[in-house]
C-alpha positions in Angstrom: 77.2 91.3 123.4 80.4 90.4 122.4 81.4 91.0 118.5 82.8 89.0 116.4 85.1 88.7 113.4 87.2 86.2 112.0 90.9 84.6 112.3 93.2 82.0 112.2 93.7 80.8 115.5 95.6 77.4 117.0 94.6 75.8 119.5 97.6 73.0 119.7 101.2 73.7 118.7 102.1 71.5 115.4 102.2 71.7 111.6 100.1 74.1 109.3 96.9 72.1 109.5 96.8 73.8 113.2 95.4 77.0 111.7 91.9 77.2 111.6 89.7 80.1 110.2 87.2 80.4 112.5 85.3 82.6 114.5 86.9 84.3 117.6 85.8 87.5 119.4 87.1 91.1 118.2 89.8 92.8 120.2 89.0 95.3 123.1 91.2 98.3 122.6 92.7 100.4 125.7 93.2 104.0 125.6 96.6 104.1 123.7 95.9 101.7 121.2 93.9 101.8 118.0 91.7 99.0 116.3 93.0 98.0 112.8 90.5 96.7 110.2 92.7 94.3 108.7 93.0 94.4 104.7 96.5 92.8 104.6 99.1 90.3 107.2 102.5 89.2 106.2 103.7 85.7 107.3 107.8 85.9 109.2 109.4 83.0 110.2 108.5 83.6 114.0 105.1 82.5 113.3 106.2 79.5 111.9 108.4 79.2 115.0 105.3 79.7 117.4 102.8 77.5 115.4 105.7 75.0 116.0 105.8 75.5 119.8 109.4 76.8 119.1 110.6 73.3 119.4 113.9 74.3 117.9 114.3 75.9 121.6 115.4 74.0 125.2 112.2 72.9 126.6 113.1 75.3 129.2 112.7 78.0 126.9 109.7 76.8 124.8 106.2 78.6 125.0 103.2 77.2 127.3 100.4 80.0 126.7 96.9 80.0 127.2 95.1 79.0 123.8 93.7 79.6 121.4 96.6 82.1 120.0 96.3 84.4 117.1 99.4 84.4 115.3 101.3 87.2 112.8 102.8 90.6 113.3 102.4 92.1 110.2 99.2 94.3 109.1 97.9 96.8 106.9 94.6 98.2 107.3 92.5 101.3 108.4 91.4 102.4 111.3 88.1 101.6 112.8 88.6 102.6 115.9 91.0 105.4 118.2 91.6 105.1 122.0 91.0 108.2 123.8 94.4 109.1 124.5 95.5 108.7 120.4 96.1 111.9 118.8 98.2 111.2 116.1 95.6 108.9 114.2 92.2 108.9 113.2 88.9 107.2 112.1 89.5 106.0 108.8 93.6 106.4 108.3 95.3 103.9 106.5 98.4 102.6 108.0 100.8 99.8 109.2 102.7 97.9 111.9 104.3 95.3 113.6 102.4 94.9 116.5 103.5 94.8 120.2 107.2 92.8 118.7 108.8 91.0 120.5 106.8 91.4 123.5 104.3 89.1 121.7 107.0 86.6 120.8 105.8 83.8 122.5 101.8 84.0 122.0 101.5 85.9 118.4 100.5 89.9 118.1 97.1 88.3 116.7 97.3 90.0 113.3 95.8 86.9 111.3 92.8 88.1 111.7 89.9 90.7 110.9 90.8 93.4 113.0 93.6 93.3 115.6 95.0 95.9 118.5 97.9 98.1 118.0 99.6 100.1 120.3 99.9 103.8 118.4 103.5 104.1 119.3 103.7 100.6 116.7 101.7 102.4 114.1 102.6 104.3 111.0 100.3 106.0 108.0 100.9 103.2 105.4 102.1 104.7 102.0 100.7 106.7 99.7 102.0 104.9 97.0 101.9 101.3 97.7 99.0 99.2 98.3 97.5 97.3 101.2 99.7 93.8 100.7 103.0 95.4 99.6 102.6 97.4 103.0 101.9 94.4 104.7 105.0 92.7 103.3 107.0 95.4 104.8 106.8 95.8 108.5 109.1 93.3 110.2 111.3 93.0 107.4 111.9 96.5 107.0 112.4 97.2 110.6 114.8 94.6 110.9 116.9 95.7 107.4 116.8 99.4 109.3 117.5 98.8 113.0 120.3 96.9 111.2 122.0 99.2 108.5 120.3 102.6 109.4 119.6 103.6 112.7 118.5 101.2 116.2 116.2 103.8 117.2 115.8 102.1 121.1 118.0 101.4 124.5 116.4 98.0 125.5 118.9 95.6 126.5 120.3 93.6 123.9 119.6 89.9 124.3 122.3 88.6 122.1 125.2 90.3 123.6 126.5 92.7 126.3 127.1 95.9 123.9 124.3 97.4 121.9 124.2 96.9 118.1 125.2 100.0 116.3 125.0 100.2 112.2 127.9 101.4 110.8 127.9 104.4 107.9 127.7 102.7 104.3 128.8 105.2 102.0 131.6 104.5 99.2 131.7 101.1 101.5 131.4 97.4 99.8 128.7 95.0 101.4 127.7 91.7 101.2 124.2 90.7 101.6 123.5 87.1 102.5 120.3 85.6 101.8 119.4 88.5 99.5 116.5 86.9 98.1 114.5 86.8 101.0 112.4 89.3 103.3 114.7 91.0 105.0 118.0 90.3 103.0 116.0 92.1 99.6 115.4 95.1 101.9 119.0 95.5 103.4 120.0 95.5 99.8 118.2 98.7 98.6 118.5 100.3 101.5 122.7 99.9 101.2 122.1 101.1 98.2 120.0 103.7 99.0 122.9 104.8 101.8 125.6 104.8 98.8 127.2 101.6 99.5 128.7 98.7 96.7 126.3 96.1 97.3 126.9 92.1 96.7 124.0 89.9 96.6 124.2 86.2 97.8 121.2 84.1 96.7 120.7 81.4 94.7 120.3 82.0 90.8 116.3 82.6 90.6 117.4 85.7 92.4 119.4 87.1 90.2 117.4 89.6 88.1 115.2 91.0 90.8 118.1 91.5 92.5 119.8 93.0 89.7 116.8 95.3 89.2 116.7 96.4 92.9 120.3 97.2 92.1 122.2 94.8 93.5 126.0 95.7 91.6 127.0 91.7 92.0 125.8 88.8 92.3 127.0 85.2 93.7 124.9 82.2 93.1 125.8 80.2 96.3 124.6 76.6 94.6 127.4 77.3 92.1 130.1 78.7 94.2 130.8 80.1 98.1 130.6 83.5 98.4 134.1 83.1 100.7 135.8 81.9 98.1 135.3 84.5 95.8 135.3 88.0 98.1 137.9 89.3 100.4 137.1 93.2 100.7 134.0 93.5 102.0 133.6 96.4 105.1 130.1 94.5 105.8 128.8 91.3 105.7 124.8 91.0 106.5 123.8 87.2 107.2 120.4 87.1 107.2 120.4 83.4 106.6 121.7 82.2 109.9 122.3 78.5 110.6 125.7 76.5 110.3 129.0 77.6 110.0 128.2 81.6 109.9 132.2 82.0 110.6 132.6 81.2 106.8 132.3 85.1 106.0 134.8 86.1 108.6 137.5 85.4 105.8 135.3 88.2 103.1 135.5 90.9 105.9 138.8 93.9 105.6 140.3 93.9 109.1 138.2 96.8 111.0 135.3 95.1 109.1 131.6 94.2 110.4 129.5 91.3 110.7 126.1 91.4 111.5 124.0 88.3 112.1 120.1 88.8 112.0 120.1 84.8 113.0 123.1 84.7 115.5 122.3 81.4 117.5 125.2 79.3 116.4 128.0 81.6 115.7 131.2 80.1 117.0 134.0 82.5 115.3 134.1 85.2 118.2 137.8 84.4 118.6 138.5 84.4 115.3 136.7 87.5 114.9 139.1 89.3 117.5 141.9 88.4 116.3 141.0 89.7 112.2 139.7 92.8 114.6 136.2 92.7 113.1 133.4 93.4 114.2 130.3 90.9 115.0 127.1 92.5 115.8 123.4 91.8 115.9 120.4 92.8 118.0 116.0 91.8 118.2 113.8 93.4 115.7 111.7 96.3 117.9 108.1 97.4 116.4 108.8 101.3 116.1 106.1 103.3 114.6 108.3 106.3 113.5 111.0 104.3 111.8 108.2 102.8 109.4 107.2 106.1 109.2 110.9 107.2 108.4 111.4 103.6 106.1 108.0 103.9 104.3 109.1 107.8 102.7 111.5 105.0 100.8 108.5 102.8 100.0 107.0 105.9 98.2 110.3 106.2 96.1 113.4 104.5 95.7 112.7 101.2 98.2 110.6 98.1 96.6 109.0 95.2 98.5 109.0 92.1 96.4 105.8 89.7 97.0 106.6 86.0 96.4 103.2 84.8 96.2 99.4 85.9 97.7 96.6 83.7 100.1 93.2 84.6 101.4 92.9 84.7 104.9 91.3 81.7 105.3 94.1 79.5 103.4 96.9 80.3 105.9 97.8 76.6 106.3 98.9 77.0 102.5 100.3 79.9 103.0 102.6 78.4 105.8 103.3 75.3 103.7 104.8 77.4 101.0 106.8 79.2 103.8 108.5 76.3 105.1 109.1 75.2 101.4 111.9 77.5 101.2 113.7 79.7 98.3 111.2 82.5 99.1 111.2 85.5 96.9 110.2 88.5 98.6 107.3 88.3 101.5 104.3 85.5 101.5 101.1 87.8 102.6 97.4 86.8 103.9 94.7 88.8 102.4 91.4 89.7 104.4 88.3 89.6 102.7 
């Protein structure tokens, strides 16, 4: 007999009434994975991109899986049960993950949801010293801040561009974070920081003292004045805004200068880039269970993840509707009961 458990599964692509809490049957696990009990998921903008049906896409490129999907990446739980080829983790660990990213891109890694499969070579022991939803906040985010600024950590093609994305050292350097506020940009600031670089946030003015506490050492409030307009020595610009006119930063950057671009679909300043000889760089967020292993020693200490706000499982369709409401401070996370 099959067991159960509940999730928030869609069976039709559309807004965040799509999401229903319902039953659904509880993941088989093979021999290298482990089943998570799920105390914590994180919402990231590609589940709001696959609830959509990635209509933002060519229809070309747009999803057509088999439903109902489970959406979300992002867990923190314990372990309730090991496959038999899993050494590293056992019966009762807690720990954390983005799970089976991106190879799940396009029909959701299923954490929304009581339990959920994760590869072991995903998984990390969560945190001593955080708790269940501040390690759920963490996983893509993180990930993404570090493959970024810290170290790749993998040799899969890049599907942006024809070189791979390398970070480039931080120390005594000045960076610019833009979109500091939000999941990943609050991350890439602390963890500048924590690599010895001058870091300037870019966010709008609700920002400001988190950011200041995270220790941010400026900040530009971009509803009262461009952030091009006022710096011109930066070594590093991180966007992790994406969207129109990304070029606008080229002018911040020192000749021999970087620009990495979590959201690159739109960039049009390669030319110009050339010819200030700067850098523009980005790469895909890869689950990797011994960075968050690496990243969460910070999460102990000197690294903070900031929660913007708290749902029950069950009221993910709020949860979303906040997400898509924008000026997010920090991570948006589902807990399970």
């Amino acid at each position: 007999m099959t067991k159960m458990m509940k999730a928030v599964r869609i069976h039709e692509f559309g807004g965040p009434d799509v999401l229903l809490y319902e039953d659904a049957p509880r993941p088989a696990i093979s021999a290298d994975d482990v089943l998570v009990r799920v105390h914590a998921a994180s919402i990231n903008p590609p589940d709001l991109y696959l609830r959509d049906g990635y209509r933002a896409l060519p229809p070309q490129w747009r999803p057509s899986p088999a439903f109902p999907l489970i959406l979300g990446t992002d867990v923190s739980g314990v372990i309730a049960a090991v496959g038999d080829n899993v050494s590293q983790f056992h019966l009762g660990d807690a720990v954390y993950a983005m799970v089976r990213f991106p190879q799940d891109l396009m029909t959701g890694s299923s954490a929304y949801a009581d339990y959920v499969r994760v590869p072991a070579s995903d998984l990390a022991l969560k945190p001593s010293g955080i708790d269940h939803i501040q390690a759920a906040a963490a996983p893509m985010s993180l990930l993404t801040a570090w493959q970024f600024l810290v170290e790749l950590g993998h040799d899969a093609p890049n599907p942006f561009q024809s070189f791979p994305h390398a970070p480039v050292p931080l120390a005594g350097k000045t960076v610019l974070v833009n979109g500091a506020g939000g999941g990943v940009g609050h991350l890439a600031v602390q963890l500048a920081k924590w690599q010895g670089a001058k870091v300037i946030a870019v966010a709008s003015g609700k920002h400001e003292a988190v950011l200041t506490d995270l220790g941010a050492d400026g900040f530009i409030d971009y509803t009262k004045v461009a952030a091009e307009r006022v710096v011109a020595n930066a070594d590093l610009v991180l966007d992790a805004v994406g969207g129109a006119k990304m070029e606008r930063f080229l002018s911040s950057i020192k000749p021999g200068g970087a620009l990495f671009l979590v959201n690159p679909l739109g960039f049009s300043g390669h030319e110009e880039a050339d010819r200030r000889k700067i850098t523009v760089s980005t790469t895909q967020v890869r689950s990797n269970g011994k960075q968050l292993a690496d990243a969460g020693r910070l999460l102990d200490s000197s690294v903070r993840v900031v929660i913007d706000s708290t749902y029950a499982l069950a009221e993910a369709p709020a949860a979303h509707r906040r997400a898509s409401a924008g000026s997010i401070q920090g991570k948006i996370v589902l807990v399970a009961t």
